[in-house]
N, C-alpha and C positions, 0 to 999 in steps of 0.2 A: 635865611639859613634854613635849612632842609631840616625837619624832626626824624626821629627814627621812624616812627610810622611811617612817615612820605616815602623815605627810604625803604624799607617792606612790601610798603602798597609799592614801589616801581617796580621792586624784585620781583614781586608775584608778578605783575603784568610782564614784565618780560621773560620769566619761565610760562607762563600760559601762551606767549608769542611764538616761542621756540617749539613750545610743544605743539601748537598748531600751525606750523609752519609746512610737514608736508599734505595737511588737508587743505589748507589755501592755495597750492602749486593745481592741488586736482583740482581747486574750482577757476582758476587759470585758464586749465586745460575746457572745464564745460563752459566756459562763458565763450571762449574761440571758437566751440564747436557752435555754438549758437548765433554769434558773431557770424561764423562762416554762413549758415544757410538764412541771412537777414529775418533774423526773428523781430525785431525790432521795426524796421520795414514793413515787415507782413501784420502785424499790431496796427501800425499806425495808417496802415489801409482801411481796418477796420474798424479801428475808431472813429473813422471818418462816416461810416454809414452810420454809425449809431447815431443815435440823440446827441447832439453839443452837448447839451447843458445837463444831460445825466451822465454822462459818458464820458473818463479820463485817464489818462495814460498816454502811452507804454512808457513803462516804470523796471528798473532792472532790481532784482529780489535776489539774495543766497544765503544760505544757511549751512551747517554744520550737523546740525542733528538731525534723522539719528547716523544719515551718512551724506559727506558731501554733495550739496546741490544746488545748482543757478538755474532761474528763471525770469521770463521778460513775462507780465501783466500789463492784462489793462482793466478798468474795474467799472460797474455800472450800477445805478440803484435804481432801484420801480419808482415808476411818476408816482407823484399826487403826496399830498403833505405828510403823511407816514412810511412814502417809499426808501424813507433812510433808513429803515427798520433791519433791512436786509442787504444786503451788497453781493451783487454775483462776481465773482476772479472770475475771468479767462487767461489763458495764457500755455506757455509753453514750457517744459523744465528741460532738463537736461543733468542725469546722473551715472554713477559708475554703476554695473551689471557683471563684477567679474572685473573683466580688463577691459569691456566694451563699453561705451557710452550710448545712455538708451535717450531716445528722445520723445517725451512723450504732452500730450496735448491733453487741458481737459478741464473742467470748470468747479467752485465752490462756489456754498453760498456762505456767506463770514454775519451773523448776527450782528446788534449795533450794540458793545458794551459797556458805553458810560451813561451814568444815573444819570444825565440831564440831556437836554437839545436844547443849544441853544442856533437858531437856522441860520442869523447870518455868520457866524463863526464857520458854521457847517459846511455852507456853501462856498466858501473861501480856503478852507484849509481840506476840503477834501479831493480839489481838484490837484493837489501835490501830492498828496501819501492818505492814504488808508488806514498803514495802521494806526493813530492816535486814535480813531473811532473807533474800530473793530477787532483791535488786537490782535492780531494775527501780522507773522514775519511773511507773507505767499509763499508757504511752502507750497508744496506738490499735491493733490488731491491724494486720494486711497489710490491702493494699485488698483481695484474694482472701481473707481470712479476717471478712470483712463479713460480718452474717448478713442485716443489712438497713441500708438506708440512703435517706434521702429528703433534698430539698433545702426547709428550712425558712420557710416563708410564713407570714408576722406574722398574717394575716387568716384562718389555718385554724387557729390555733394551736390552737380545742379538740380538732379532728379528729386531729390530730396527736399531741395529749396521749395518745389512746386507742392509736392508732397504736403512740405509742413503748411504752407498756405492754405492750401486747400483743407485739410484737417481743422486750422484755426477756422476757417469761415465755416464750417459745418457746425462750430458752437456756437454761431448767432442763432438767435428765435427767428 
């Protein structure tokens, strides 16, 4: 038997559903755009040059705050027994600019923020998700910390594809 609270607690969640119902239609819309120019693809080319065993992803990321947006990452830490300390994001977002969808490329470094390490947990659960260590959703860097960014046109899309690949490979070392 369902208590009031259960009952409450589902109300809310489906007025928070309804109310975010058309911010999840636009992130629909930027994961297709992204979808369209093989973001995910062009990730996992480049994980492949990286280091195996520091180097994991592409990973699909979306948020809501402070405005609709989708991104594909992939994540890498510095060698040597303290390189968990730091995690470099790469990756690609994709958000609204108006009416336009920008697409833009560019890297963070995400700190490690829980009080312990323990390595072999570390090395097993960090090659599936990031955030538990680092806390962070992959959002999108600063607009100043863009490396590139273009406004996405349905009718160029193969030029674009090449575009964004090459953007991504200009943020490896």
């Amino acid at each position: 038997m369902r208590t009031r609270t259960d009952i409450r607690s589902e109300i809310a969640r489906l007025r928070r559903q309804y109310a975010e119902a058309p911010q999840r239609a636009q992130q629909d819309a930027l994961a297709q755009t992204l979808d369209a120019l093989d973001t995910m693809g062009a990730l996992e080319k480049l994980v492949q040059r990286l280091s195996r065993h520091l180097s994991h992803g592409p990973r699909a990321v979306s948020g809501l705050e402070p405005i609709p947006w989708v991104g594909a990452v992939i994540w890498q830490r510095a060698p040597g027994y303290f390189g968990y300390r730091t995690l470099t994001l790469f990756g690609a977002w994709a958000q609204y600019a108006g009416e336009d969808i920008h697409v833009c490329t560019g890297l963070r470094h995400l700190a490690y923020s829980i009080d312990f390490y323990d390595g072999e947990a570390y090395i097993k659960l960090i090659r599936r998700d990031f955030s538990l260590y680092y806390g962070d959703d992959g959002r999108p860097p600063p607009v100043e910390a863009w490396s590139s960014c273009f406004t996405y046109i349905t009718q160029e899309r193969l030029s674009q594809r090449d575009l964004l690949a090459k953007a991504l490979s200009s943020l490896l070392p």
